[in-house]
C-alpha angles and dihedrals in degrees: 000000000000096000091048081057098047102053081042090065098041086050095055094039097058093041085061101045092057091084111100104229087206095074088059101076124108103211096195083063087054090058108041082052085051095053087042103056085041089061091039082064099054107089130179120244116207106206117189124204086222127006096199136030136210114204089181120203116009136160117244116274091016101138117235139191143173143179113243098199121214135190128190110233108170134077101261133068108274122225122186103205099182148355125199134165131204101266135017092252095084119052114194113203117204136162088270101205093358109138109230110210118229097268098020123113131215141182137239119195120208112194113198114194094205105243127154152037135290116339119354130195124184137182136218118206111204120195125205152144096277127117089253096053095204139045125194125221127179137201119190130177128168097234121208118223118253102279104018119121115207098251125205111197110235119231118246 
């Protein structure tokens, strides 16, 4: 009996194997693979023409902004999804979902309301489609208290 089932199983295991594996490919799917994971690989590049700002010496509460300019320098269609910072003192704006064609620019305005004490330094977290994923910007201001005049002493 085991030796009915044995030579069974060889039988039907040579029959199977005579296929050639090769004729079955479909070379327009080959193709088609080949174009995908060539466009997988095209990825967008945000460049910034600064990647932090120094507003210097405000008063509190004096309200700030500044234009964080992009380009897309890579060879895919760049979307920024999101952009936070680290209080709610400072609101970045961006063309959220916008495509942003390979070449093209674009601008991102940080608004800082001027709160604070001292020196302050936030950050702006932008969110795209890079290979990165993120890119961080910063803004920073040493920031006078209400009522403070900037004072110089004055040489004797």
């Amino acid at each position: 009996m085991q030796k009915t089932f044995l030579a069974l199983f060889t039988a039907i295991a040579l029959v199977s194997c005579k296929e050639n594996a090769s004729s079955k490919i479909d070379s327009t799917n080959v193709a088609v693979a080949a174009e995908r994971d060539a466009a997988s690989k095209s990825l967008p590049v945000m460049s910034f023409d600064k990647s932090e700002h120094d507003f210097g010496t405000i008063e509190n509460g004096a309200a700030q902004e500044t234009i964080f300019t992009f380009t897309n320098t890579g060879d895919a269609p760049l979307i920024i999804t999101d952009a936070k910072s680290t209080c709610g003192c400072t609101v970045p704006e961006f063309p959220k979902n916008t495509p942003i064609a390979p070449g093209d620019s674009g601008e991102l305005l940080v608004k800082f309301n001027g709160t604070g004490q001292n020196q302050v330094t936030k950050q702006v977290t932008v969110t795209a489609n890079t290979a990165k994923g993120q890119e961080i910007l910063r803004i920073k201001a040493f920031v006078n208290p209400k009522g403070e005049q900037l004072s110089i002493p004055m040489k004797k």
